[in-house]
C-alpha atoms as an extended CHARMM CRD file, in Angstrom:
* protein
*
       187  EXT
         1         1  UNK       CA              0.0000000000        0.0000000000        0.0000000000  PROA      1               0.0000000000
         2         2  UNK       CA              1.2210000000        3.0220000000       -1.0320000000  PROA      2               0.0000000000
         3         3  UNK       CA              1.2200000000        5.7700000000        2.4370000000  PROA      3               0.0000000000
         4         4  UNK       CA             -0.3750000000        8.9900000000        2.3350000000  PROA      4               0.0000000000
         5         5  UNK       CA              3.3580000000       11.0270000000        2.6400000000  PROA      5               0.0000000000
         6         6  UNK       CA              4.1590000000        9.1770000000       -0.4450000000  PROA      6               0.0000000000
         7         7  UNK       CA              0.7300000000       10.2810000000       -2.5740000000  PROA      7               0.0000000000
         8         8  UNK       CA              1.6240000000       13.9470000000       -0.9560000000  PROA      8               0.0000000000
         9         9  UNK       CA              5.0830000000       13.7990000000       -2.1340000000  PROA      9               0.0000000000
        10        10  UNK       CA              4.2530000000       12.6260000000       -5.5300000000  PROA      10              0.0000000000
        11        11  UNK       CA              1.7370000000       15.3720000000       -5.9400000000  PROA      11              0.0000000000
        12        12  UNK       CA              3.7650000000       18.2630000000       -5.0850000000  PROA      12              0.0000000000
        13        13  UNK       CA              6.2520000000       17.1650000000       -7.4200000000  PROA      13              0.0000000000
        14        14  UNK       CA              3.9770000000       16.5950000000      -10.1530000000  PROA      14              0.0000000000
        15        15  UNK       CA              4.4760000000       13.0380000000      -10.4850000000  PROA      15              0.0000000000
        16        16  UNK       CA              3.1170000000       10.9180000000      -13.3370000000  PROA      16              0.0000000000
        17        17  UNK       CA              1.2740000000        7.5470000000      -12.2820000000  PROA      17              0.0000000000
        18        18  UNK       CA              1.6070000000        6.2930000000      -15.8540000000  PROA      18              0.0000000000
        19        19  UNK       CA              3.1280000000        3.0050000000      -16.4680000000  PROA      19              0.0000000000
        20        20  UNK       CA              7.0710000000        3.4940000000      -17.2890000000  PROA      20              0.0000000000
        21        21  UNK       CA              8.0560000000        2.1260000000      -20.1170000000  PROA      21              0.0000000000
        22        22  UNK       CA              8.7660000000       -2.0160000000      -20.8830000000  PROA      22              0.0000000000
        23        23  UNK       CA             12.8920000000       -2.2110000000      -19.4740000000  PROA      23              0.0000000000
        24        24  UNK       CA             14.5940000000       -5.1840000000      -21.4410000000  PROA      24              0.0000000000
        25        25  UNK       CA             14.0710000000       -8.0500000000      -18.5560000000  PROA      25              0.0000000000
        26        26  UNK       CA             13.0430000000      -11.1660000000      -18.6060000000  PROA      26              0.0000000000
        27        27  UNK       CA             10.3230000000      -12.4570000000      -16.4220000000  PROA      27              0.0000000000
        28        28  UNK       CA             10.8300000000      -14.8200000000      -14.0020000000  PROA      28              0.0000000000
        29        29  UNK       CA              8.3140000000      -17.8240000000      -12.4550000000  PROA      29              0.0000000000
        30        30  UNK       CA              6.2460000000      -15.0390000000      -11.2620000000  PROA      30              0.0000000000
        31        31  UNK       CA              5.8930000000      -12.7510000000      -14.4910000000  PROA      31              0.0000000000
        32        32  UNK       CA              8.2020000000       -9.8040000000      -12.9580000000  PROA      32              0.0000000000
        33        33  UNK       CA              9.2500000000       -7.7700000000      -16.4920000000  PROA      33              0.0000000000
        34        34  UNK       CA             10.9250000000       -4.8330000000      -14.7940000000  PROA      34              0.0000000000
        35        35  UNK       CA             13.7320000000       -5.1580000000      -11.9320000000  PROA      35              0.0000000000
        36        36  UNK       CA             12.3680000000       -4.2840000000       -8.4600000000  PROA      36              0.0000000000
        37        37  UNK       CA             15.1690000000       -2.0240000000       -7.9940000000  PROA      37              0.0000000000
        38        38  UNK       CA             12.8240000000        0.6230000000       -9.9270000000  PROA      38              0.0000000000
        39        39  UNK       CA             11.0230000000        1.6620000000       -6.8950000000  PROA      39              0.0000000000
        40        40  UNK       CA             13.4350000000        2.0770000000       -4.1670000000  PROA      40              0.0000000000
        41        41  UNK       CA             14.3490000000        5.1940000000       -2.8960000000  PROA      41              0.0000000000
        42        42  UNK       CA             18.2490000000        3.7130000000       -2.9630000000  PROA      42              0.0000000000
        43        43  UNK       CA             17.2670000000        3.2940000000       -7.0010000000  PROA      43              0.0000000000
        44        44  UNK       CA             16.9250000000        6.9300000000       -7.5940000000  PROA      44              0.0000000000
        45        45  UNK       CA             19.4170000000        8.7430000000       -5.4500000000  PROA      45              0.0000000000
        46        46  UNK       CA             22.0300000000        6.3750000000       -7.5940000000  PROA      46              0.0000000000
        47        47  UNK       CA             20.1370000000        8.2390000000      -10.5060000000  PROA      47              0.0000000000
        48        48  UNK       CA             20.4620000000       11.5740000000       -9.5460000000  PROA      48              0.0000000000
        49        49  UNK       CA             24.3610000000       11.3080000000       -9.8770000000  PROA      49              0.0000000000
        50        50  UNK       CA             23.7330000000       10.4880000000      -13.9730000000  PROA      50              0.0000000000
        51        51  UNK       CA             23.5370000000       13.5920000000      -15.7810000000  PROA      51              0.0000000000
        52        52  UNK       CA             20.1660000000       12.6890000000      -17.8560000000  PROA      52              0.0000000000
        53        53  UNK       CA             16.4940000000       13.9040000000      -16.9750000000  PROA      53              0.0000000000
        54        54  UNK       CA             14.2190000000       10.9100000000      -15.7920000000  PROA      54              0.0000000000
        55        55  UNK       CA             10.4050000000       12.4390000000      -15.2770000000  PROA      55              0.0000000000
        56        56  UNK       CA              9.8410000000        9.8560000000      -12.8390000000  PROA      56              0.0000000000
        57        57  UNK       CA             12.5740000000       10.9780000000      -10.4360000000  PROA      57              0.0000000000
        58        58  UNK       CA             10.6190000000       14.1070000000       -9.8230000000  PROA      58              0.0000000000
        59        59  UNK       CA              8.6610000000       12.1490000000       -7.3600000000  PROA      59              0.0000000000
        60        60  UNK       CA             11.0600000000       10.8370000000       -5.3040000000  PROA      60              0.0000000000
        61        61  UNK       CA             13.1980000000       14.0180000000       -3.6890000000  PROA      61              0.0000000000
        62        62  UNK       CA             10.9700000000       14.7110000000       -1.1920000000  PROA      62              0.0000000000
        63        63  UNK       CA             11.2850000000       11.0430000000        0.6860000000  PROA      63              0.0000000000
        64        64  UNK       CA             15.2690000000       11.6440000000       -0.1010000000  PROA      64              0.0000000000
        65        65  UNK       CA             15.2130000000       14.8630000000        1.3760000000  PROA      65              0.0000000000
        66        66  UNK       CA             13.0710000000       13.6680000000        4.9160000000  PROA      66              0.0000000000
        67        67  UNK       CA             15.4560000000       10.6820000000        4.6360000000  PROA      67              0.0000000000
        68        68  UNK       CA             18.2910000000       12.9340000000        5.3920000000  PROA      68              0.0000000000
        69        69  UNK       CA             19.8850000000       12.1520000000        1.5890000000  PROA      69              0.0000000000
        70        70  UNK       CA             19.8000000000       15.8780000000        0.7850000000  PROA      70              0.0000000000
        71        71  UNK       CA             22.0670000000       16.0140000000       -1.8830000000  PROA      71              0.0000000000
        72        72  UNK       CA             20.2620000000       13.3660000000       -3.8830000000  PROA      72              0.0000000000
        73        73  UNK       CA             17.4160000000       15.1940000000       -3.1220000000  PROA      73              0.0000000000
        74        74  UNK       CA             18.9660000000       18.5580000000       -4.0640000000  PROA      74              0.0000000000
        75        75  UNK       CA             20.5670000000       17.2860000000       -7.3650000000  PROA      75              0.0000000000
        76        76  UNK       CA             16.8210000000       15.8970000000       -7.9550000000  PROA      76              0.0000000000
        77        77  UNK       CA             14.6510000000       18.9010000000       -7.1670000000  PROA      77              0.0000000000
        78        78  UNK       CA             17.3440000000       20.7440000000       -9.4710000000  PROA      78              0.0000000000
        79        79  UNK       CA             17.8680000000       18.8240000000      -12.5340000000  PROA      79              0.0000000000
        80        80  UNK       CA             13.3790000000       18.6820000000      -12.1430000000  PROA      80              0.0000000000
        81        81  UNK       CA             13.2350000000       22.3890000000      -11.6090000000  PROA      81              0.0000000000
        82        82  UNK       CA             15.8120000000       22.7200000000      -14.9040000000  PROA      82              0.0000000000
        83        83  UNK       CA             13.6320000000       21.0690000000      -16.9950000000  PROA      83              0.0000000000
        84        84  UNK       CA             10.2420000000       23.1820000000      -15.7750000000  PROA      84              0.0000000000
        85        85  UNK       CA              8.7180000000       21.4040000000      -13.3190000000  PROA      85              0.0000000000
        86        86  UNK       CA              7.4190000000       24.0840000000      -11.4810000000  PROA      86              0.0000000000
        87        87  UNK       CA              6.8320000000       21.7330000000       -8.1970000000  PROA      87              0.0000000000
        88        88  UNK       CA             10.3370000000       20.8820000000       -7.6580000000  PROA      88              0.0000000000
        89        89  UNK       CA             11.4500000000       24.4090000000       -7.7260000000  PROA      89              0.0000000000
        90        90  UNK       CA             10.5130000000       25.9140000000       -4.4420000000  PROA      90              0.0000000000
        91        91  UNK       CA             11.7990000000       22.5900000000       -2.8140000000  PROA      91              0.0000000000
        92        92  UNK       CA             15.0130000000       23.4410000000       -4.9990000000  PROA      92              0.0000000000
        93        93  UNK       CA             14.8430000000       26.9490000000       -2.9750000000  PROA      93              0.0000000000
        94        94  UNK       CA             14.2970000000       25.2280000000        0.0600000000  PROA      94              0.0000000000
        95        95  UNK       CA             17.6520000000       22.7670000000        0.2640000000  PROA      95              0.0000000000
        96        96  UNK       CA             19.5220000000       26.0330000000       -0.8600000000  PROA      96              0.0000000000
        97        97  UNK       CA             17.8090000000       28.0270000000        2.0290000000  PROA      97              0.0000000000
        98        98  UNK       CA             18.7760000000       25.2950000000        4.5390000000  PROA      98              0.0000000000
        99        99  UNK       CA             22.1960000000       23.6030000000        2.9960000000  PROA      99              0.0000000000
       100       100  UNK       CA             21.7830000000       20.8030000000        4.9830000000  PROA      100             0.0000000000
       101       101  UNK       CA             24.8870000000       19.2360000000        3.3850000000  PROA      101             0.0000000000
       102       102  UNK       CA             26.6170000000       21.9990000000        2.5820000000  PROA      102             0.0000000000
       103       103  UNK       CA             26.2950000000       26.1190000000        3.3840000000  PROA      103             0.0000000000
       104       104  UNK       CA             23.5970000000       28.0680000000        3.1140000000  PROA      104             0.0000000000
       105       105  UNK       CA             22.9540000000       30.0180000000        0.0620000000  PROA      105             0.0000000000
       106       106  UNK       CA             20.2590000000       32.7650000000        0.4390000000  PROA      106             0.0000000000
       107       107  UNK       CA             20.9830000000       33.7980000000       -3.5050000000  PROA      107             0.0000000000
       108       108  UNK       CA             20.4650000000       30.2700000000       -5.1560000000  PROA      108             0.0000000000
       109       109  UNK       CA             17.4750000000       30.1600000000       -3.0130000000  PROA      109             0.0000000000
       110       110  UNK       CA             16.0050000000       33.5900000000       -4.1380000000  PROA      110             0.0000000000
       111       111  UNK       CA             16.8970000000       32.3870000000       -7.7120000000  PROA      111             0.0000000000
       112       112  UNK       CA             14.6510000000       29.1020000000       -7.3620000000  PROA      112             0.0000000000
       113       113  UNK       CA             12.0930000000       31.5990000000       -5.7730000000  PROA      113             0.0000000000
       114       114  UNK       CA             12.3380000000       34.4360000000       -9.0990000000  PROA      114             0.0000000000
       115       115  UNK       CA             11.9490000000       31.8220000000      -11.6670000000  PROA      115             0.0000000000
       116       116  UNK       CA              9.4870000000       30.1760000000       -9.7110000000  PROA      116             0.0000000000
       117       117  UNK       CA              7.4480000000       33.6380000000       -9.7140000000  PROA      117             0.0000000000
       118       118  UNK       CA              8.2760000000       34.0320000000      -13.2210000000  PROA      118             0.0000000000
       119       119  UNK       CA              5.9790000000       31.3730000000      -14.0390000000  PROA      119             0.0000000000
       120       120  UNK       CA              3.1700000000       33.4270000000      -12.4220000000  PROA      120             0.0000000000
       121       121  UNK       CA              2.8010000000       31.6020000000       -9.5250000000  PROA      121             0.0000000000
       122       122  UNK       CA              1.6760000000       32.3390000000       -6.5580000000  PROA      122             0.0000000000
       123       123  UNK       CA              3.5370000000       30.6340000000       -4.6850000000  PROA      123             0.0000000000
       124       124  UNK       CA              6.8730000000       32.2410000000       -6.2210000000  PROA      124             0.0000000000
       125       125  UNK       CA              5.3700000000       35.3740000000       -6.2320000000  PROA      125             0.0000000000
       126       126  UNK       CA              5.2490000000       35.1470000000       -2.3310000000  PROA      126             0.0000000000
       127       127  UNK       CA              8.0170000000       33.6100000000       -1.5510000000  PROA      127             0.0000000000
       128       128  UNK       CA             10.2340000000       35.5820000000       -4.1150000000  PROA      128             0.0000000000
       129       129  UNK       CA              8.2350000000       38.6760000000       -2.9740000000  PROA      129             0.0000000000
       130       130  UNK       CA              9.8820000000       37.3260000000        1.0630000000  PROA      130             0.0000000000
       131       131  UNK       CA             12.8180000000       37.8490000000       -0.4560000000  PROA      131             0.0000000000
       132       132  UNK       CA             12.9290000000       40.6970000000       -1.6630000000  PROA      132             0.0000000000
       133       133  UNK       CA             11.0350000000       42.2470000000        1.8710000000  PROA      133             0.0000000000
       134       134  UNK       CA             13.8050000000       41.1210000000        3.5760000000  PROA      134             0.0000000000
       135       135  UNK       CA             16.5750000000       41.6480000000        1.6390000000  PROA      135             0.0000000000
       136       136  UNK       CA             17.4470000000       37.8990000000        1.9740000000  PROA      136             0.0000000000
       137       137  UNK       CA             19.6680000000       36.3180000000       -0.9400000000  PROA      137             0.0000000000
       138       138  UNK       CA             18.7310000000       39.3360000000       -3.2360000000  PROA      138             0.0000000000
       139       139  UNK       CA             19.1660000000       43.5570000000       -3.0980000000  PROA      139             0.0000000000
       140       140  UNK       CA             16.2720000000       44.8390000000       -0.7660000000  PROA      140             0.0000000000
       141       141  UNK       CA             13.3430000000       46.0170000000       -2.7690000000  PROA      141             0.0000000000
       142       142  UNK       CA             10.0930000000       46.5070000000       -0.9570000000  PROA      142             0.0000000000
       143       143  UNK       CA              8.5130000000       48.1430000000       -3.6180000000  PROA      143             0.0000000000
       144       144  UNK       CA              8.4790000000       44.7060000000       -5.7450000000  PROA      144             0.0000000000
       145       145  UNK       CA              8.3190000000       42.7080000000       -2.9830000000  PROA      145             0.0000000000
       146       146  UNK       CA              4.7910000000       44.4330000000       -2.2910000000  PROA      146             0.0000000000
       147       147  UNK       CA              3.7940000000       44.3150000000       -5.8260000000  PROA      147             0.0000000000
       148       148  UNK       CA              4.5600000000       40.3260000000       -5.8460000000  PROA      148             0.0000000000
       149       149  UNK       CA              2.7790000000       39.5850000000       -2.6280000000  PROA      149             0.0000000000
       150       150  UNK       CA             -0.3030000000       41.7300000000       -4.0720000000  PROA      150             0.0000000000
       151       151  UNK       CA             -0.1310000000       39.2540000000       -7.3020000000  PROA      151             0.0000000000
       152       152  UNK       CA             -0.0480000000       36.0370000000       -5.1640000000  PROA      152             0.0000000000
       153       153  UNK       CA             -2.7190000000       37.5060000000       -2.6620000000  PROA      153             0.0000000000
       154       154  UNK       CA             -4.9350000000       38.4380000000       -5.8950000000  PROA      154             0.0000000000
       155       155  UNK       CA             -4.7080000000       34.6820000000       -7.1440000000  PROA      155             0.0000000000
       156       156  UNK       CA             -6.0280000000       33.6820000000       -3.3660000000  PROA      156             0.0000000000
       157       157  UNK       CA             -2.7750000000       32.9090000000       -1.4210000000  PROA      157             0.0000000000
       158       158  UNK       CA             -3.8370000000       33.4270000000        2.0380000000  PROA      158             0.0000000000
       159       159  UNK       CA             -0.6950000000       33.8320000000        3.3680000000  PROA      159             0.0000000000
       160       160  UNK       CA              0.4220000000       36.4260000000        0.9690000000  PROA      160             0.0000000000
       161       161  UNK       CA             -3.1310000000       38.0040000000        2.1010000000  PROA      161             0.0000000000
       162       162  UNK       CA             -2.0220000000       37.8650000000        5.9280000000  PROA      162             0.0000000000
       163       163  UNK       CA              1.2150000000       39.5260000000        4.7740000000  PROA      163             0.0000000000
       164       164  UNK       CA             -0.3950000000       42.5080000000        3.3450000000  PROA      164             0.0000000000
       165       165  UNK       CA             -2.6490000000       42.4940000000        5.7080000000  PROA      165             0.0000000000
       166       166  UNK       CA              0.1610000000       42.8300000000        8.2650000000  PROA      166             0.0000000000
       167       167  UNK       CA              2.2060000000       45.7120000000        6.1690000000  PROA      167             0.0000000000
       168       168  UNK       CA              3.9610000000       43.2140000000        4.6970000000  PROA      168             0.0000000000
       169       169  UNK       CA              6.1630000000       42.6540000000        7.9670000000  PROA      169             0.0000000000
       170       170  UNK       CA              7.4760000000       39.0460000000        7.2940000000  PROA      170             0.0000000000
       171       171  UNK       CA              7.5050000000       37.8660000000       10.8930000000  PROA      171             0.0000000000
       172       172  UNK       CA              3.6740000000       38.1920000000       10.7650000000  PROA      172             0.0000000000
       173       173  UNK       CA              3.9290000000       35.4060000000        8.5270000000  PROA      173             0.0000000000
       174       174  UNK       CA              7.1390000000       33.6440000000        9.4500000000  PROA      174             0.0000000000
       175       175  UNK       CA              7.7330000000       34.7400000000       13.0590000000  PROA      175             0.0000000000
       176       176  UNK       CA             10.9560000000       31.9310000000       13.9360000000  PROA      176             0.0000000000
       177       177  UNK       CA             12.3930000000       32.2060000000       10.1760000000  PROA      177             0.0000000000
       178       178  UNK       CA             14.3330000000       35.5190000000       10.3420000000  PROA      178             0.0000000000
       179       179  UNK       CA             15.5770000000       35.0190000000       13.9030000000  PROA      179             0.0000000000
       180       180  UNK       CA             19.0290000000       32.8390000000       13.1340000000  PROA      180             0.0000000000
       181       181  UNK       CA             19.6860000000       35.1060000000       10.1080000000  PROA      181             0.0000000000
       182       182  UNK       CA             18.2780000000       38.7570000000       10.8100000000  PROA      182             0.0000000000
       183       183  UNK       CA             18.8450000000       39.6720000000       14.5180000000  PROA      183             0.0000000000
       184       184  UNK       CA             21.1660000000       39.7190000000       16.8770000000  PROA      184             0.0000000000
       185       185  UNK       CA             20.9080000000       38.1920000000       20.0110000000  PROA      185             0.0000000000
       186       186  UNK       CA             20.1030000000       40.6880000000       23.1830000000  PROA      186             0.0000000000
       187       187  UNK       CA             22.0730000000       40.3790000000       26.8220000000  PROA      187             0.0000000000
């Protein structure tokens, strides 16, 4: 049975559910065409490391990423997110945000986050619009970063409604995300 995190993951990365096409196998006693190997997790981070786009890896850097296996996930979510699958790219922004693996790196992360917004959506738009707010991975521009919360709000993103709402202070929507990066600790 496939779980419910699984189904969650697949959708947010736009997974396809259609059959994959025939691999050269032979079946065995119980008519098994394709190796099993397909379907593990351990299948796909192998995967990532080849330099070719597979559609049906989309699906699996989420469970790679909550696995701890965040530069399988990363080099998934990326090489998805290259070839415009708009799902992948905010979790592309997300493993630059938090490094995990490796530093921190605010600009890649606003990058995901611009060409995610370039696609007019509203999810980009806010997060991208974050960005800009702040002054977090990109030059400060709260003129823009207005206008792109405004877009997402206008396509119904509540949060980006809450933000306005708020004066478009970011800790009204994210109170614990600036307080590592932006401020300084008080004795």
């Amino acid at each position: 049975m496939i779980g419910k995190s699984f189904l969650i993951a697949a959708l947010l990365t736009g997974a396809s559910f259609a059959a994959p096409a025939r691999a050269e196998s032979s079946g065995d006693d119980a008519g098994t065409l394709n190796p099993p190997s397909e379907l593990s997790i351990e299948y796909w981070a192998e995967r990532s490391k080849e330099a070719r786009f597979d559609p049906g890896m989309c699906m699996y850097g989420y469970p790679l990423a909550k696995m701890g296996w965040h530069d399988a996930a990363r080099r998934i979510f990326e090489r998805c997110a290259e070839h415009s699958n708009v799902y992948a790219m905010p979790w592309a922004a997300w493993t630059e945000e938090n490094g995990y693996d490796r530093p921190s790196d605010p600009a890649k992360a606003a990058d995901w986050d611009k060409r995610l917004a370039d696609t007019g959506s509203s999810i980009g738009q806010l997060n991208y619009g974050l960005d800009l707010l702040r002054g977090h991975g990109v030059a400060q521009d709260r003129a823009l970063g207005k206008a792109l919360v405004d877009k997402s709000a206008a396509a119904g993103d509540k949060t980006a409604r809450e933000l306005a709402q708020h004066d478009y202070d970011p800790e009204s929507v994210t109170p614990t995300a600036d307080l590592a990066h932006y401020r300084k600790p008080q004795f």
